[in-house]
C-alpha positions in Angstrom: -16.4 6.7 32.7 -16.9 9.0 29.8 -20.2 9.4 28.0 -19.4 8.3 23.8 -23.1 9.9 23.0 -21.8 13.3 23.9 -19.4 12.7 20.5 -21.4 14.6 17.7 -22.9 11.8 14.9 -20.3 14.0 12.4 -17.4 12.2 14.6 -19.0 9.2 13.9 -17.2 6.5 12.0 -18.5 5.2 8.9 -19.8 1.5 9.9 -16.4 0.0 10.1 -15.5 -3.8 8.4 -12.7 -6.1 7.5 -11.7 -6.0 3.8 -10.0 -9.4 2.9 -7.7 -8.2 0.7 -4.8 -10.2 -1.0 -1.6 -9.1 -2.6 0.4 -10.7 -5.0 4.3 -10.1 -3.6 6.2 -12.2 -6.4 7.8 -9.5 -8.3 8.3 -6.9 -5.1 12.1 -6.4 -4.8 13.3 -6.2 -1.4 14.5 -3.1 -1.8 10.7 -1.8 -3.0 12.1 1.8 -3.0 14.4 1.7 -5.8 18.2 2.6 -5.3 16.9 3.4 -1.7 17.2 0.8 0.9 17.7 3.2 3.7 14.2 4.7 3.1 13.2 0.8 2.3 14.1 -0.4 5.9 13.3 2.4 7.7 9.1 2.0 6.4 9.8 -1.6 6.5 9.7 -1.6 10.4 6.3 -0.9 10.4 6.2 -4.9 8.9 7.9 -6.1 12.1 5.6 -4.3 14.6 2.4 -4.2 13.3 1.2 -8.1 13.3 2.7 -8.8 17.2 1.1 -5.5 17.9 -2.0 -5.4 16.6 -2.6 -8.9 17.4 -2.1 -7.8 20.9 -4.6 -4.9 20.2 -7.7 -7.6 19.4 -6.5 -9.3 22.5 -7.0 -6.3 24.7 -10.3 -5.7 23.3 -11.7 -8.8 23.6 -11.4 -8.8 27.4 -13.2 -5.0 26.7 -15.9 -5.7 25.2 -18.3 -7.0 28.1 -18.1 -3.7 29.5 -18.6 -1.6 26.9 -22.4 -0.1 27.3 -22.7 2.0 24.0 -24.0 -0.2 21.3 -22.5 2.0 18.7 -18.9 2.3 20.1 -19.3 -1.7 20.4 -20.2 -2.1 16.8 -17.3 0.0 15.9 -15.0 -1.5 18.1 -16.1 -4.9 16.5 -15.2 -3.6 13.4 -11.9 -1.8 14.7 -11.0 -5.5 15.6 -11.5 -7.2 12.1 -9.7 -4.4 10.4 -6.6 -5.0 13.2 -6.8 -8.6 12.4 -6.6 -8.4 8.6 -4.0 -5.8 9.0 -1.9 -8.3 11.2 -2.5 -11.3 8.5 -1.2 -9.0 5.4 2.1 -7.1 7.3 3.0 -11.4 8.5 2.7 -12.4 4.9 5.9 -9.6 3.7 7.6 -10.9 6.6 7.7 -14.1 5.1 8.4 -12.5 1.7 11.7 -11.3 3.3 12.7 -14.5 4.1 12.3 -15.8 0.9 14.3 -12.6 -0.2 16.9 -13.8 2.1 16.6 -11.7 5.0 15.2 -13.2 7.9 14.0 -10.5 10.5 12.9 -13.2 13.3 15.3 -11.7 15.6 13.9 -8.8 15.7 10.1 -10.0 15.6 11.4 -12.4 18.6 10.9 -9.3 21.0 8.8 -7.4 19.4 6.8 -10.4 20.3 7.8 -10.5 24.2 7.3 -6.6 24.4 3.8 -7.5 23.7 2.6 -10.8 24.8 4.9 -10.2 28.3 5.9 -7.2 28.9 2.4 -5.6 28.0 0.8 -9.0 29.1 -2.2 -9.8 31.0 0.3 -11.4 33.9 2.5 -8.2 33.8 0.6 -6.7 37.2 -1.1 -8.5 40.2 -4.5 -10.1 40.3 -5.4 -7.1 42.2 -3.7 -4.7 39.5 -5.3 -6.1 36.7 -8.3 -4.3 36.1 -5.9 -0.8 36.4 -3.8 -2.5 34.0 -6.2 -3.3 31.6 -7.1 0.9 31.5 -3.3 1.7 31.5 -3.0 -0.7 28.5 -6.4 0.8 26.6 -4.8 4.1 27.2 -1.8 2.9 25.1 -3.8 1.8 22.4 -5.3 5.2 22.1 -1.8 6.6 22.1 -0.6 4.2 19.3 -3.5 4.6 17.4 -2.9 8.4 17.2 0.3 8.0 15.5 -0.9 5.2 12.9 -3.3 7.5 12.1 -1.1 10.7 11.4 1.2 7.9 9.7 -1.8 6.3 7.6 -2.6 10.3 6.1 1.0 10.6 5.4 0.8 7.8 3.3 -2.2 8.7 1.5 -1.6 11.9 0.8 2.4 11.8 0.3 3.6 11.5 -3.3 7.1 11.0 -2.9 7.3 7.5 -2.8 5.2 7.6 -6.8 7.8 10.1 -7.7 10.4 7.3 -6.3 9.0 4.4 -8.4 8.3 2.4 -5.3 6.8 -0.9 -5.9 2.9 -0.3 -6.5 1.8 -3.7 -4.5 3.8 -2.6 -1.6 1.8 1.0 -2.0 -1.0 -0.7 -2.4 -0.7 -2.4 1.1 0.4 0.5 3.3 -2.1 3.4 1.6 -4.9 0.6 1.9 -3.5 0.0 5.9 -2.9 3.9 6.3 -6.5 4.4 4.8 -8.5 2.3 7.2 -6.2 4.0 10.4 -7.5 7.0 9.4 -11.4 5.6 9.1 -11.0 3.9 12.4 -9.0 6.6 14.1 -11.9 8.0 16.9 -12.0 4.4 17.8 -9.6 4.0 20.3 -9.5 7.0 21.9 -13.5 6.8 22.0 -13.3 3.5 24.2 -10.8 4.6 26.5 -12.8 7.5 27.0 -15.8 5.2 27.7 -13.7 2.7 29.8 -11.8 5.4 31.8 -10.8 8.6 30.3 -8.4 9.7 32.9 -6.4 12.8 31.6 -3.4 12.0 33.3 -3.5 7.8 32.2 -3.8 9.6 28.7 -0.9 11.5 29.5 1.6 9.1 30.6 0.6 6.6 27.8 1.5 9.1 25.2 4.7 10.0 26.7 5.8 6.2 26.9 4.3 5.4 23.8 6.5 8.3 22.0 8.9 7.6 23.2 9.1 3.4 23.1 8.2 4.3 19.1 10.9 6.4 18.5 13.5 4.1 19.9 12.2 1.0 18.3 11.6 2.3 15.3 15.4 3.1 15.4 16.7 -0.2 16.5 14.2 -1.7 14.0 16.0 0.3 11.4 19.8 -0.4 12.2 18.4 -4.4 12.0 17.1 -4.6 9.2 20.1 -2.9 7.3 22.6 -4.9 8.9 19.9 -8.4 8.0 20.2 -7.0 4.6 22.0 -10.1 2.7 23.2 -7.7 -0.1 25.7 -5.9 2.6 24.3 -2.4 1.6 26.6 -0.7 4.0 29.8 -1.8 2.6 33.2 -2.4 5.1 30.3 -2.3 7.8 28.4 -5.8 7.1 28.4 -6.2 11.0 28.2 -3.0 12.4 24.7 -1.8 12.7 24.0 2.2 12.0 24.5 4.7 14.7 21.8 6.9 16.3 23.2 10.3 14.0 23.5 8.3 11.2 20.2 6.8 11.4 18.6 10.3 11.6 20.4 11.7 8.6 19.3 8.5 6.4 15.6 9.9 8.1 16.3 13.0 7.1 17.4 12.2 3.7 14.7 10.2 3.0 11.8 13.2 4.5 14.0 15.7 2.2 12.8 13.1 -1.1 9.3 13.0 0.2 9.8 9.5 1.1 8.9 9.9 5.0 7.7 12.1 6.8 9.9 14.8 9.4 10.9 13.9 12.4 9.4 17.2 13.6 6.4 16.6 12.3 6.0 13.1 14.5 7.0 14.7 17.7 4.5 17.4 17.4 1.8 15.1 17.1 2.5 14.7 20.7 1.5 18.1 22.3 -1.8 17.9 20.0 -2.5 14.6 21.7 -1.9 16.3 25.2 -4.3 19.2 24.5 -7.3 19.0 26.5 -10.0 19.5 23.8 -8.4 16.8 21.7 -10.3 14.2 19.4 -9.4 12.4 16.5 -11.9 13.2 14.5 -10.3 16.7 14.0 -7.4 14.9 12.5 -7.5 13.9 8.8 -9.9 13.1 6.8 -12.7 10.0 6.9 -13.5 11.3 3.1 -9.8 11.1 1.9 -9.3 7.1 3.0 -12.6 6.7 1.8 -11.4 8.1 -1.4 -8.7 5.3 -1.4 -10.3 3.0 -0.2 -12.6 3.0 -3.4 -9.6 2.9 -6.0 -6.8 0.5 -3.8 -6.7 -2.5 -6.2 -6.6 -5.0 -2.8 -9.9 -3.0 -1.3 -11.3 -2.9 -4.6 -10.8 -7.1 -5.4 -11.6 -7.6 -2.1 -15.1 -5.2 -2.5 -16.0 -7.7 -5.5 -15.2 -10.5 -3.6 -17.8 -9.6 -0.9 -19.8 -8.2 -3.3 -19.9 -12.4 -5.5 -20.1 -13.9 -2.0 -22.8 -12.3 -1.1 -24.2 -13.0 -4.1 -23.8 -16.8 -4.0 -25.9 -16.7 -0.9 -28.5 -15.1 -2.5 -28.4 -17.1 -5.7 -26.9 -14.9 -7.7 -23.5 -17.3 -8.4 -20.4 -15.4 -9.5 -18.4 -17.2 -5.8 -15.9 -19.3 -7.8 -14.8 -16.9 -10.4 -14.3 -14.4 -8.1 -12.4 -16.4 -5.8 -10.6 -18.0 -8.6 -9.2 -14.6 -9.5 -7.2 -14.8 -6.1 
């Protein structure tokens, strides 16, 4: 078991909460990237991953938690868990916006579902298995995490998508997600440190994890523009993308500085390997901090804490504030 108060207090995460944010999707096109529904579907499989999978992340962790004998890393795991949850609640609500947009991407959620709740299920190993399984499974959380996090400074930082017009609630949702991966990013990797911290479990997640992402992020991808209901690939309404053809609509998009490169993903690996490696060193607390303070969601949902908290205390201002939701 790994020591967490050998991690110097300037690794430490800010004290880490849920914001209850809401967005308003009623005039968010489906295709929120104008004249770009390639670059559209391809971010929009983060939507059909994230709520399965970071439902199943608050799962995990609540079996965890007993064990966990930093009070610190506990706190902050608490807190890793309600942003996880909130996150899950605001990627389920665009999938139901899709449906009313007329594409129905159940399908595809239908086992991105069972790849969590069975195949990375608590009955996946044994009884006698299950307490390795449990580490094996924190040990892909940490892996996943690492690559929300690069994906979440992408975000931030990336201007592309501005320069693109893309729909500013939709921003709004994945810079405000992207922000809080990057203040919660040490998490993760800081519990399965605590829990277990086996170089070569950290290892073998990473590698699986990489590759699992890149191969469902493609099939995700090659859905959704064949779900499309306005046929964007004319002459091939039923004919999903290939593999080449889904890199080069990748490409394309990194090229407009609407994704990021493939390159750039895979070498996050080998800096995940590296021995010495901590989150922390990655990306900035101070930048999704940054955001965090101007996001229209995290600011509404700031002054909704803010008049609750109030009420409490006498101060009123609870109905108005909620009224403005």
């Amino acid at each position: 078991m790994a020591d967490t108060s050998a991690v110097p207090d300037l690794d430490r995460h800010p004290d880490l909460k849920p914001r209850r944010v809401k967005f308003d999707w009623e005039n968010t096109p489906l295709h929120w990237v104008p004249e770009d529904p390639y670059a559209t579907h391809i971010i929009n499989v983060l939507h059909l991953l994230l709520p399965a999978g970071e439902r199943w992340f608050v799962h995990v962790y609540k079996q965890v938690l007993p064990h966990i004998h930093d009070e610190q890393l506990k706190a902050e795991v608490k807190g890793f868990m309600g942003q996880e949850g909130t996150h899950a609640v605001a990627h389920q609500n665009v999938l139901h916006h899709m449906k009313v947009q007329g594409l129905d991407p159940d399908p595809f959620v239908e086992q991105v579902e069972w790849l969590f709740e069975q195949l990375l299920g608590d009955s996946t190993m044994p009884p006698f298995a299950r307490k390795k399984w449990l580490r094996e499974r924190l040990a892909i959380i940490a892996a996943i995490e690492h690559f929300t996090a690069v994906l979440g400074k992408w975000i931030v930082d990336s201007r592309g998508l501005d320069e693109a017009g893309a729909d500013p609630v939709m921003l709004d949702l994945l810079r405000w997600h992207g922000a809080e991966e990057v203040e919660h990013r040490s998490v993760a990797y800081d519990l399965f440190m605590h829990l277990d911290g086996s170089y070569a479990r950290r290892v073998r997640a990473m590698l699986l994890t990489a590759t699992a992402f890149a191969w469902i992020w493609g099939r995700g991808a090659k859905f959704m523009v064949a779900a499309d209901p306005n046929a964007i690939r004319t002459g091939h309404r039923e004919q999903r993308m290939t593999e080449r053809e889904f890199l080069a609509r990748f490409r394309a998009a990194y090229k407009r500085g609407r994704l990021p490169s493939m390159s750039s993903l895979v070498l996050e690996v080998p800096k995940y390997l590296k021995p010495g490696y901590h989150p922390s060193h990655h990306g900035s607390t101070q930048s999704a901090l940054d955001y965090l303070a101007r996001s229209p969601a995290a600011v509404y949902a700031a002054e909704l804490a803010a008049a609750r908290k109030g009420g409490v205390d006498g101060a009123g201002g609870v109905d108005g504030a909620e009224e403005r939701g």
